[in-house]
C-alpha positions as CSV (number, residue, x, y, z in Angstrom):
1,X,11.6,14.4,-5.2
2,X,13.2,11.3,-4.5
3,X,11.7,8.5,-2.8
4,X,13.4,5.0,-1.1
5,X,11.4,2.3,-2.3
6,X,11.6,-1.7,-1.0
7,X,9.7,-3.0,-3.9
8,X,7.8,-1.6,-7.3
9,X,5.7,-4.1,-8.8
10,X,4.6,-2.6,-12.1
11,X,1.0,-4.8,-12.3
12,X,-0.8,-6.4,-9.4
13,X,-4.4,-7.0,-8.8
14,X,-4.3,-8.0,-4.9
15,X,-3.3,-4.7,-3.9
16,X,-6.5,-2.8,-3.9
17,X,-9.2,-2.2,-6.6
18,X,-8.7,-3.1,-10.0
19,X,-5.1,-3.7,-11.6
20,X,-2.8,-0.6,-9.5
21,X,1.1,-0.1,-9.5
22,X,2.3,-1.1,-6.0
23,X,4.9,1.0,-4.4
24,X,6.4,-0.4,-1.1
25,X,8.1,2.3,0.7
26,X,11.5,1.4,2.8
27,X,11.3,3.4,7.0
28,X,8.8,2.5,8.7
29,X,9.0,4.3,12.6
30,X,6.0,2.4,13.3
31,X,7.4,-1.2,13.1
32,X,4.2,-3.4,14.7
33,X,4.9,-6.6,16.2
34,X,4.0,-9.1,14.0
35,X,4.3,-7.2,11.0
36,X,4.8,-9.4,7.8
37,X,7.8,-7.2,6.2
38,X,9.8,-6.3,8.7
39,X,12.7,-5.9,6.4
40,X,11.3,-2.8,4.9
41,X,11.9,-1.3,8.6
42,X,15.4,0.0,8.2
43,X,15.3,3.1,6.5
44,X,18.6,2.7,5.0
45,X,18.3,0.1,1.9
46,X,15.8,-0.4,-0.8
47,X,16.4,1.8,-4.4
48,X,16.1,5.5,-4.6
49,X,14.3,6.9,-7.3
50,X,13.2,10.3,-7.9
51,X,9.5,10.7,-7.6
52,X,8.7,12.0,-11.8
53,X,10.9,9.4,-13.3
54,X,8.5,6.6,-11.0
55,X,5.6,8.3,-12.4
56,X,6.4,8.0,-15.9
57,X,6.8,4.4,-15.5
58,X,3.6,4.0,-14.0
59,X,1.7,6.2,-16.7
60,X,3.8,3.9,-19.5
61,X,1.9,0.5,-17.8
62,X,-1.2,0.0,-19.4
63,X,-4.3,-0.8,-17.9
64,X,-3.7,0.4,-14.6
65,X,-6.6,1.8,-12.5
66,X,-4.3,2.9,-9.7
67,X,-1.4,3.0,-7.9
68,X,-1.4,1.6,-3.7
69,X,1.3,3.2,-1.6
70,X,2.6,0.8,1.4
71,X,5.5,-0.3,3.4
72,X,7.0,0.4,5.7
73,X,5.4,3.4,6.3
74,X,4.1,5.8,3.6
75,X,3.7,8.6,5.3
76,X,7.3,8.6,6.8
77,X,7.5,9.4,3.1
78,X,4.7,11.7,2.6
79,X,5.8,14.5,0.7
80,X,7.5,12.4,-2.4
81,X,4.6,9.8,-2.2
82,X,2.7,13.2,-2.6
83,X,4.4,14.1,-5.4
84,X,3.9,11.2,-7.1
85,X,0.1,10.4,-6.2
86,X,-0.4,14.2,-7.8
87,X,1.1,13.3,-11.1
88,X,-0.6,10.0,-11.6
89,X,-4.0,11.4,-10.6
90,X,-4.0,13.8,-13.2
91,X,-4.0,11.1,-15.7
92,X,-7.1,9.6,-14.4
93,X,-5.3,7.1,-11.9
94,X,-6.7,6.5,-8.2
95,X,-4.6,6.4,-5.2
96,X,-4.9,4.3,-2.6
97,X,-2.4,4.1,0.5
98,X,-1.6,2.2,3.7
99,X,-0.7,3.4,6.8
100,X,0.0,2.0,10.1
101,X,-1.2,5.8,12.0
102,X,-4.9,6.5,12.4
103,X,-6.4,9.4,10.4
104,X,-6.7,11.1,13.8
105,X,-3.2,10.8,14.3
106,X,-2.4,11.9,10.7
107,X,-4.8,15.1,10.8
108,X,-2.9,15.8,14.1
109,X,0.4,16.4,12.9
110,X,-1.1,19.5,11.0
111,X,1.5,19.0,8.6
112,X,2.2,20.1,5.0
113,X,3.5,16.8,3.5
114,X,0.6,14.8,5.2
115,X,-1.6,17.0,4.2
116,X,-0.9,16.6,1.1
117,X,-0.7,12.9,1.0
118,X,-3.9,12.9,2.4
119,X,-5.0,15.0,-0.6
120,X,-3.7,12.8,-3.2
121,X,-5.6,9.6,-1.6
122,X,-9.1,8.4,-2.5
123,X,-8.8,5.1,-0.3
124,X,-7.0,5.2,3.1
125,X,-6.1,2.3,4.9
126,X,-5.5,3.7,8.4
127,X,-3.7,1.6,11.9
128,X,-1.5,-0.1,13.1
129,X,-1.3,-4.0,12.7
130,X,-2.4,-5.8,15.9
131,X,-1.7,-9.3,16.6
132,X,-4.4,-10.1,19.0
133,X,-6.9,-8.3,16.6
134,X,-5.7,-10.2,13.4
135,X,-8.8,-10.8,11.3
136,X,-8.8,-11.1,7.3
137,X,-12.3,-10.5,7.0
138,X,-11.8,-7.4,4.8
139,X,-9.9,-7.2,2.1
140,X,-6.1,-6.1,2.2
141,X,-5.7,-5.4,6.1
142,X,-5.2,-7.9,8.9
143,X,-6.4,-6.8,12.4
144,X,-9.8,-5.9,12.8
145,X,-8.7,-1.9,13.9
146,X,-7.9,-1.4,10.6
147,X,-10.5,1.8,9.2
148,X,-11.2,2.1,5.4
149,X,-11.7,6.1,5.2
150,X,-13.0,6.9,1.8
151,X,-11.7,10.6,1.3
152,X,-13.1,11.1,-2.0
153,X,-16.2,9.0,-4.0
154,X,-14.0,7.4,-6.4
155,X,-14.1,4.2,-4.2
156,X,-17.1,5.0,-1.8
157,X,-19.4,2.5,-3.5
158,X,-17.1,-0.5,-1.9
159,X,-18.2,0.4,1.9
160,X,-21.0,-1.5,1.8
161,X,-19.6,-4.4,0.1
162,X,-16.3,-4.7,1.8
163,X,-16.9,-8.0,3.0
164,X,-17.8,-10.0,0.2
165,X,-14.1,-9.1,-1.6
166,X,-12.0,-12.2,-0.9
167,X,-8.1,-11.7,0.1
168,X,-6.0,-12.9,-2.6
169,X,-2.2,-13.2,-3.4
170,X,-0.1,-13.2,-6.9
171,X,2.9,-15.8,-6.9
172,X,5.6,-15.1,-9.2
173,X,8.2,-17.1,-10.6
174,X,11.6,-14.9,-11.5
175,X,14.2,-16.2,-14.1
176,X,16.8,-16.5,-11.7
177,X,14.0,-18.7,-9.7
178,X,13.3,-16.6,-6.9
179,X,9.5,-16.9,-5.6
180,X,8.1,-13.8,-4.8
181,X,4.4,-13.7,-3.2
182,X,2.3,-9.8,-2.4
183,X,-1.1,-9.7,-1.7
184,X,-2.9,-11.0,2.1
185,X,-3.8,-14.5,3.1
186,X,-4.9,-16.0,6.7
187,X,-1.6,-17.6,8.0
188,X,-3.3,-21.2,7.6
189,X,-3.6,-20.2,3.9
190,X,0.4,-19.1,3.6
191,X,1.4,-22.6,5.2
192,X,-0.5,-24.6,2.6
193,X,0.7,-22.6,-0.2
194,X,4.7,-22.8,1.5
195,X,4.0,-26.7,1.7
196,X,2.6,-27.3,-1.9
């Protein structure tokens, strides 16, 4: 199954639990004001790459507990993401993915490729991205809407310690000297780094 990706980043360890695979999906219908990557909006651009070939690359990377599906919007994308989130599981690796619907909103569509996304995820990150409700007091989200829903165990023994894992970010230096920066910081936080 082919999917449109805005960004693969083979190793990160900002992205959820443990060191994951982060797949950043172009489309996103959702497009929240204030959003920090409006670019991966458009649902034209990005790479396309077929879903078992992304897999395979994952499974190669050593050390990885995981993979994290964001965007954009995953489950504009749900039955490729699917796909791949059944293929890496089987191998022992956790799946964690964003969204910018709530679970209610998901379980709602009483459809087969959300379904099945659903089914592939141990940790859901589940809302839209709220301005006025911007709060970096858990890890990975930014408004304070944002609902961890734990759909299997693998992950469940984080709910009661959510708070005391810090935001973090990864900065990396590219041969052609591009800066590229993933992870979540308070604004405050980005305008030091940008000014250092």
């Amino acid at each position: 199954m082919e999917l449109r990706l805005f960004h693969y980043l083979p190793r990160t360890a900002v992205e959820g639990p443990g060191m994951r695979a982060s797949i950043q999906v172009q489309g996103c219908p959702i497009r929240c004001a204030g959003c920090a990557v409006p670019q991966t909006w458009p649902e034209t651009g990005g790479e396309c790459i077929d879903s078992a070939v992304l897999a395979a690359r994952i499974l190669e990377t050593p050390g990885l507990e995981g993979v994290t599906f964001l965007g954009g919007e995953p489950f504009a994308q749900a039955g490729a993401l699917a796909d791949l989130g059944e293929r890496v599981r089987r191998q022992g690796l956790s799946v964690m993915t964003f969204t910018g619907y709530t679970l209610g909103a998901l379980r709602a569509r009483q459809d087969e490729e959300t379904e099945a996304l659903l089914g592939v995820t141990d940790l859901l990150l589940a809302g839209p991205f709220l301005r006025e409700a911007r709060d970096f007091s858990h890890p990975w989200v930014g408004s304070a809407n944002q609902r961890f829903h734990f759909l299997t165990p693998r992950y469940a023994h984080l709910a009661e310690r959510l708070t005391a894992i810090p935001n973090r970010l990864e900065v990396r230096l590219r041969p052609d000297g591009r800066v590229e920066i993933n992870g979540l910081a308070a604004p405050e936080a980005m305008r030091h780094l940008i000014r250092a």
